[in-house]
C-alpha positions, 0 to 999 in steps of 0.5 A, spaced: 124 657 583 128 658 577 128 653 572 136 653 571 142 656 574 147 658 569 154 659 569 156 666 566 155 666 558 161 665 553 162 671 550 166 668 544 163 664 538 157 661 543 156 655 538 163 653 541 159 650 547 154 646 545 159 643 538 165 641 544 162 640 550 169 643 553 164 647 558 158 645 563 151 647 559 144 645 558 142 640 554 139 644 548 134 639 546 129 641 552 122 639 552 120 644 556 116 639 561 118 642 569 123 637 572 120 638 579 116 633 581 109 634 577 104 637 582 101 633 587 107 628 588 112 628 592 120 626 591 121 619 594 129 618 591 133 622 588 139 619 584 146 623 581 151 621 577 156 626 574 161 627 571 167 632 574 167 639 571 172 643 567 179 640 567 185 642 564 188 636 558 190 629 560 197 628 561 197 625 554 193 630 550 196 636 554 203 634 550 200 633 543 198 640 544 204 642 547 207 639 541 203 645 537 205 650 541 212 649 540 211 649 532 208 656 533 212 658 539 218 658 535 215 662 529 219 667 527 216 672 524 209 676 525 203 672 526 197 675 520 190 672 520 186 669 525 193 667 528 195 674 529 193 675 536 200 671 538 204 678 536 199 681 544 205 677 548 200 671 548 201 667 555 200 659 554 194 656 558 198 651 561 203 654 565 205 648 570 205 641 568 203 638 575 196 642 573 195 637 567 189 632 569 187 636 574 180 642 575 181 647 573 181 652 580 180 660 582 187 658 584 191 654 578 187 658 573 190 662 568 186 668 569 184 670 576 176 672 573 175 665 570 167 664 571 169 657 567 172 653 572 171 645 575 171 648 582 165 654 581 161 649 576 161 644 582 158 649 587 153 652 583 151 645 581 151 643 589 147 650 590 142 649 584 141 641 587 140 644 594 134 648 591 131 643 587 131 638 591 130 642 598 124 638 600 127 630 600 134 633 603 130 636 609 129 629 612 136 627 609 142 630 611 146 625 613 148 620 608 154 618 604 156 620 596 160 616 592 166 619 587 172 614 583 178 615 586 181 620 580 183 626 584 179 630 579 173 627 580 174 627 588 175 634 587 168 635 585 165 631 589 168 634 595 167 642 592 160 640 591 158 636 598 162 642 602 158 647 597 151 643 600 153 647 606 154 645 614 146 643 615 148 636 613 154 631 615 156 627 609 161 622 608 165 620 603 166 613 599 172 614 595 171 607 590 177 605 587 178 605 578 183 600 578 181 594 575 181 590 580 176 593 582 172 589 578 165 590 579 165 594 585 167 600 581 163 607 578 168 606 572 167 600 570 171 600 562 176 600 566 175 593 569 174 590 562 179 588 558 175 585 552 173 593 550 177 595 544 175 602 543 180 601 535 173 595 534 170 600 529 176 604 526 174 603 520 167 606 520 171 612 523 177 612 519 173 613 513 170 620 516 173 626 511 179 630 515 179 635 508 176 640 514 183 639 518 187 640 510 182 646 510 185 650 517 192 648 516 193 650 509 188 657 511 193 658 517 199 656 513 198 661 506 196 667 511 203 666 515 208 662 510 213 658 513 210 656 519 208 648 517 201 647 520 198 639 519 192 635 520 194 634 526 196 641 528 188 643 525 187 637 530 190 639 537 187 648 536 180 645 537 183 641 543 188 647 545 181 652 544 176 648 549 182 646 555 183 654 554 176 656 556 176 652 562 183 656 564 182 662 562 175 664 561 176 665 553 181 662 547 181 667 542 184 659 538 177 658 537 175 664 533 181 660 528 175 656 526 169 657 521 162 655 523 163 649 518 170 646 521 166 646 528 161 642 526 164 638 522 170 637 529 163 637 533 161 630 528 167 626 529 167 627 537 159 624 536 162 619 530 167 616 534 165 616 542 158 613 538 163 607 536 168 607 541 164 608 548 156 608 545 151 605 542 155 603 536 159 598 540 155 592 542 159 592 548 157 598 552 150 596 553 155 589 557 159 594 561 153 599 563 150 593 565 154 593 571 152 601 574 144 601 571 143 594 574 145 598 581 141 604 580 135 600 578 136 596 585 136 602 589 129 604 586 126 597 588 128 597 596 127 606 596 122 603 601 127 599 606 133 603 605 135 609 609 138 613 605 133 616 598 139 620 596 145 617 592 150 623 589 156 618 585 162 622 581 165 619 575 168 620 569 165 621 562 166 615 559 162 612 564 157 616 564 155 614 556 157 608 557 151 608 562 146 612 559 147 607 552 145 601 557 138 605 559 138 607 551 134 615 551 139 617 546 138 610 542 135 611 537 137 605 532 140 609 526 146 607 526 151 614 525 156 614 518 161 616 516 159 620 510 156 625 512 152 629 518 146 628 519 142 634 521 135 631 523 137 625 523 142 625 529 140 623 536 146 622 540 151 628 540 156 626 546 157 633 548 150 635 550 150 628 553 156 629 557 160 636 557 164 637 563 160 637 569 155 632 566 148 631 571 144 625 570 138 625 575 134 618 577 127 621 580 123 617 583 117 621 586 109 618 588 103 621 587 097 618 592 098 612 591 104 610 585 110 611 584 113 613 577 121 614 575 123 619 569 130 622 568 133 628 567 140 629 563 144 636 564 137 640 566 132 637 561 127 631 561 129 627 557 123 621 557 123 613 555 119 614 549 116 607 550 114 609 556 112 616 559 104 615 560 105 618 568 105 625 571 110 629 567 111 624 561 114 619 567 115 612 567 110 608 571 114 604 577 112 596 575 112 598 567 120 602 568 122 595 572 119 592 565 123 596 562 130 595 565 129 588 564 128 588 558 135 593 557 139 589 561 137 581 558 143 578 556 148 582 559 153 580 563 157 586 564 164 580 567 162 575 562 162 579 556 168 584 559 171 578 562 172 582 568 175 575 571 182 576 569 183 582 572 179 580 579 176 576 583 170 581 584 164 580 581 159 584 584 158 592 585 155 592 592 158 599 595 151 603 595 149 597 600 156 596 605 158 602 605 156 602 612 160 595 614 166 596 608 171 601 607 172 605 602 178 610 602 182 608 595 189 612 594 187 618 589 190 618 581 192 623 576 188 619 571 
């Protein structure tokens, strides 16, 4: 079978994708190791966890963005240099406010031939999954999925399951994100009043913006008057990636030298690294609660009745679990002062682009079990840990593993979920059958 099923290729500046993560792509440090299960084994569990796909802003970076297109809109006088594309009846990506937060669709998209929307990349995932997992769905077609109550994210499950096709009955398990949720949540950040994303401002403020200086002072000399600013130069990578996802295409982005990306690109690693990775202690205690979960799952995969698990969340948990298992961990804390080239093990957007995939695969051979995962189409291997079939992770010895990535966290006590809900426990993938889950939808 193919390995990978891709989504059309961008036809602009390609470094865009991998840079800003705006698009669904593989991950790029790719082992070359098949994620099949190894020759003579056979899938016994399978685990998803995803982000949703293309989107359009959030509400409040939709009106940072706005505020730079109304600086540009109101020019008065003709467009010269990269700018100069706006003089071509140039139409805004953001044509209806109520689109903000939301997929992008083949319906809400600015151009009707968009091959990058949320909606498309769902399904084609759901395709590629039906593919590469046909063997363990045969006798799985009814089970449940589990998405947070976000409408993007809803959405995403909801297109990918429908795309899996009429041969499977699956129900839907809407898990709110609301504080209150507590324990019981796919999003767990937002049950833990003690995350202060501002704890390393000072390593993070201390990353040189002359990169931004440089944009608005070239789209300012080559066009006078118009009176760009740092955070202008800041909101274009911002308008450039949203309006790939509701277009196809941003001639925004070609605004931008292949130095200024790269430089962006790094601050997206440096900040999210600080605020919702490894460099801050508390994430490894707020990815607690859903890799404790997962690793459960793979312990009782004898006694449960279902060995598929499809969740649906956010990317923010997504990293914040990945920090927790510690495969983009490299212990190199990541500074201020400069990119590190060869010395750079995370880069968020080849963790989590939109449509982000992490697969949990537990598969046997005669009569042992292993464990590995795959990130976004690529193996990624526990280092300490990969002497199985495929460079895996031996069942008992990834069990000694998890143990020793989840001793002394405490996910309510470090997050003192206490003071915002009395649920203490994440049991959804177990009482499903018996508890109701339907929370309301949100535009978050």
């Amino acid at each position: 079978m193919p390995r990978r099923l891709h989504k059309v290729r961008y036809e602009g500046n390609s470094s865009i994708l991998v840079l800003v993560g705006f698009l669904y792509f593989s991950y790029p440090g790719d082992y070359g190791i098949p994620i099949d299960a190894p020759e003579t084994c056979e899938m016994s569990q399978v685990q998803l966890i995803a982000r949703h796909g293309e989107r359009y802003p959030s509400k409040s970076r939709g009106r940072k963005i706005f505020n730079t297109w109304y600086k540009i809109s109101n020019y008065t006088s003709t467009f010269n240099g990269s700018l100069s594309f706006l003089n071509d009846d140039y139409e805004f990506f953001i044509q209806d406010l109520d689109d903000l937060e939301q997929e992008t669709t083949l319906e809400n998209s600015v151009n009707p031939l968009n091959p990058y929307t949320g909606e498309m990349d769902a399904k084609l995932h759901a395709r590629q999954f039906l593919e590469q997992y046909s063997d363990l769905l045969e006798n799985n077609t009814e089970f449940s999925a589990f998405t947070t109550n976000s409408r993007r994210v809803y959405d995403t499950a909801e297109w990918f399951v429908e795309a899996l096709g009429p041969n499977f009955n699956i129900t839907m398990e809407v898990i709110d994100e609301e504080p209150s949720a507590g324990a019981n949540t796919i999003s767990a950040g937002y049950s833990c009043p003690a995350w202060d994303e501002e704890a390393f401002s000072n390593i993070t403020d201390a990353y040189s913006d002359d990169y931004l200086k440089d944009i608005a002072k070239r789209l300012n000399k080559e066009n006078p008057g118009l009176n760009l600013t740092t955070t202008d130069s800041f909101m274009l990578f911002s308008w450039c990636a949203f309006e790939i996802s509701a277009r196809g295409y941003s001639d925004v982005c070609e605004v931008f030298t292949q130095e200024e990306l790269i430089k962006y690109s790094y601050y997206d690693d440096l900040s999210n690294y600080y605020s919702d990775g490894p460099g801050y202690p508390l994430i490894k205690d707020v990815g607690a609660n859903l890799f404790n979960a997962t690793v459960e799952l793979l312990k009782q995969s004898d006694k449960l009745n279902q060995s598929v698990w499809l969740s649906f969340t956010h990317d923010t948990d997504i990293l914040n679990y990945l920090t927790t298992i510690g495969l983009f961990d490299d212990g190199r804390p990541l500074n201020a002062t400069h990119v590190p080239f060869r010395d750079h093990a995370f880069r968020k957007s080849w963790q989590v682009p939109m449509g982000a995939r992490v697969y949990t695969q537990k598969f046997q051979c005669s009569n042992s079990s292993y464990v590995r995962y795959v990130v976004n189409d690529a193996f990624i291997p526990i280092e300490s840990c990969s002497s199985g079939p495929g460079f895996s992770c031996p069942e008992d010895d990834f069990y000694d593993y998890a143990e020793s990535r989840l001793q002394n966290l405490d996910f309510v006590t470090a997050c003192n979920v206490t003071s915002v809900s009395n649920t203490t426990q994440l049991t959804y993938y177990w009482d499903f059958n018996t508890t109701t889950y339907n929370s309301t939808l949100l535009d978050q």
